[in-house]
C-alpha positions as CSV (number, residue, x, y, z in Angstrom):
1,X,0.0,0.0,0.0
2,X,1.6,3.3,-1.2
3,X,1.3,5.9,1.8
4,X,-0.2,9.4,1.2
5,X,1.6,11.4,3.2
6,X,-1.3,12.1,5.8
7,X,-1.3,9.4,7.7
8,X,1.6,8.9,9.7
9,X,2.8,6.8,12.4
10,X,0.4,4.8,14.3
11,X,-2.5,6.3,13.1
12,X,-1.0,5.0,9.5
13,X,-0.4,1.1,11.1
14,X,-4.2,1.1,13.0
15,X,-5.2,2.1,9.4
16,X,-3.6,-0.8,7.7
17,X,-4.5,-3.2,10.3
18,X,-8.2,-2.2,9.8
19,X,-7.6,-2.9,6.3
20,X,-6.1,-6.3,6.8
21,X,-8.8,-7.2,8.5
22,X,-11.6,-6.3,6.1
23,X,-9.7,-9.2,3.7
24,X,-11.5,-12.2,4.6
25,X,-13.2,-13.2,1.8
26,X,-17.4,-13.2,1.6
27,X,-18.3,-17.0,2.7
28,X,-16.1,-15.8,6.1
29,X,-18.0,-12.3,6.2
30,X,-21.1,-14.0,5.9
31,X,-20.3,-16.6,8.3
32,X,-19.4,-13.8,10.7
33,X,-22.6,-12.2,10.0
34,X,-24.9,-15.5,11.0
35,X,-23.0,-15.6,14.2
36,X,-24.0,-12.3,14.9
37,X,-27.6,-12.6,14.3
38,X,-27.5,-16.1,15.7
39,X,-25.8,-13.9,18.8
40,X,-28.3,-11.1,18.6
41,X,-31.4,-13.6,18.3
42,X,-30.0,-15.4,21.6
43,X,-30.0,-12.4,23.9
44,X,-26.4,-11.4,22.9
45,X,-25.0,-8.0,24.0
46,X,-26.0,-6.1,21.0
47,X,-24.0,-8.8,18.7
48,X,-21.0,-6.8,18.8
49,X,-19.1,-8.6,22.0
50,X,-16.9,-11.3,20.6
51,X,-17.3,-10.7,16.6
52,X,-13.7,-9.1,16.4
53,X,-12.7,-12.0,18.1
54,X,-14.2,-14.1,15.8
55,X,-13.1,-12.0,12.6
56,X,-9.5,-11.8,14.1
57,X,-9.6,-15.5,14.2
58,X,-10.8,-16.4,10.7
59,X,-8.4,-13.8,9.1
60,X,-5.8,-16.0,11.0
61,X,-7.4,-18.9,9.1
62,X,-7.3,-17.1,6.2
63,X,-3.8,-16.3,6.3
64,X,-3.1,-20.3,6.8
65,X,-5.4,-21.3,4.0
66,X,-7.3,-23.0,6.4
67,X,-10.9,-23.8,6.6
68,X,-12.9,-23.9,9.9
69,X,-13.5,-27.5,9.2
70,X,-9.3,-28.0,9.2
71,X,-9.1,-26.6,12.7
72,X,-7.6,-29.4,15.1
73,X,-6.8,-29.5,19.0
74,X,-3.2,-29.0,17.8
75,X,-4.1,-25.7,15.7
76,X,-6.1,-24.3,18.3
77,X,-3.0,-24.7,20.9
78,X,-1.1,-22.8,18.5
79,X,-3.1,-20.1,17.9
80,X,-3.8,-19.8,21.7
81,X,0.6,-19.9,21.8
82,X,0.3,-17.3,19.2
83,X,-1.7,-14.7,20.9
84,X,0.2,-15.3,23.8
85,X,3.4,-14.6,22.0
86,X,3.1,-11.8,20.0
87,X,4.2,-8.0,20.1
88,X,3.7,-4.7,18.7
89,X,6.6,-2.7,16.9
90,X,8.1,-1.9,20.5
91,X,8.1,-5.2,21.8
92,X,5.7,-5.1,23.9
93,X,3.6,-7.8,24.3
94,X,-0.4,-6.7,22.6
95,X,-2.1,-9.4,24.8
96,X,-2.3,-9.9,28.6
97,X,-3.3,-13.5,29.3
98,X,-7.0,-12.2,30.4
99,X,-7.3,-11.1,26.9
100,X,-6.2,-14.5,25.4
101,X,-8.3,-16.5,27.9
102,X,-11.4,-13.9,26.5
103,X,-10.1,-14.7,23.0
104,X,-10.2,-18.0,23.5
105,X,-13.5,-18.2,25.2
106,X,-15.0,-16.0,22.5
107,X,-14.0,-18.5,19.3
108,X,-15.0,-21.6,21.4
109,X,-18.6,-20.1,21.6
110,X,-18.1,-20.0,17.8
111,X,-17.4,-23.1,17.4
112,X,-20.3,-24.3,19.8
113,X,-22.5,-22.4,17.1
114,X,-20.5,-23.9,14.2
115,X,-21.3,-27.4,15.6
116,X,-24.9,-26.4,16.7
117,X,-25.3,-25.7,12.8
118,X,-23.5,-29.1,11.5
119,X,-20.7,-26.9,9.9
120,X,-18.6,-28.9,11.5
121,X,-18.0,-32.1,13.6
122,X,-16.5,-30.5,17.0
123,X,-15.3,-27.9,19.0
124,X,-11.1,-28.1,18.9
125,X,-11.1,-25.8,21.6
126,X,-12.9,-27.6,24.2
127,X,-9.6,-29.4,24.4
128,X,-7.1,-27.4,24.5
129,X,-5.4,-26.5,28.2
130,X,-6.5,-23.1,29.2
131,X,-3.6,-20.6,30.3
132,X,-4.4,-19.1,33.9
């Protein structure tokens, strides 16, 4: 992406990452979008509390070539190991482990629903050994 000149710094990186993450292509955003009325429909809080979560997650399955379907106990420990792991151009870690646990929770829930509709078989995260 070619720069403009008015965005600079941070601003400019929180610009690309919102970019990057309106990449997942439309059987994803649609799949997101059932959740969320699935959510809504349920009592949810407005729809809105866990979606990033949930888009974060399949633009992580994106970048793997992955399907939801693929997902085993082994990739979910990995992407739980991921989150845990990562840092932001300083260093610094972005996630505290309350975040990851919420991360965590928030795709299982998917998953549940992904079952629930016979998308797939089972939940891979219902396995995996929580961080504390």
């Amino acid at each position: 992406m070619i720069s403009t000149g008015r965005m600079q710094g941070k601003r400019y990186v929180k610009e690309q990452k919102k970019k990057d993450m309106n990449t997942l292509p439309a059987n994803y955003t649609d799949l997101v979008e059932k959740y969320r009325l699935y959510v809504v429909g349920n009592g949810g809080r407005k729809g809105t509390w866990g979606i990033t979560y949930v888009r974060q997650f399949l633009q992580h399955l994106y970048n793997e070539n992955m399907s939801v379907e693929q997902v085993r106990l082994e990739d979910a420990e990995r992407y739980q190991g991921q989150l845990l792991v990562k840092k932001d151009e300083q260093g610094t870690p972005v996630y505290c482990s309350r975040t990851v646990i919420s991360i965590i929770g928030c795709v299982s829930v998917f998953y549940d629903y992904l079952v629930k509709q016979g998308a797939t078989l089972y939940n891979p995260f219902k396995g995996i050994e929580r961080i504390k």
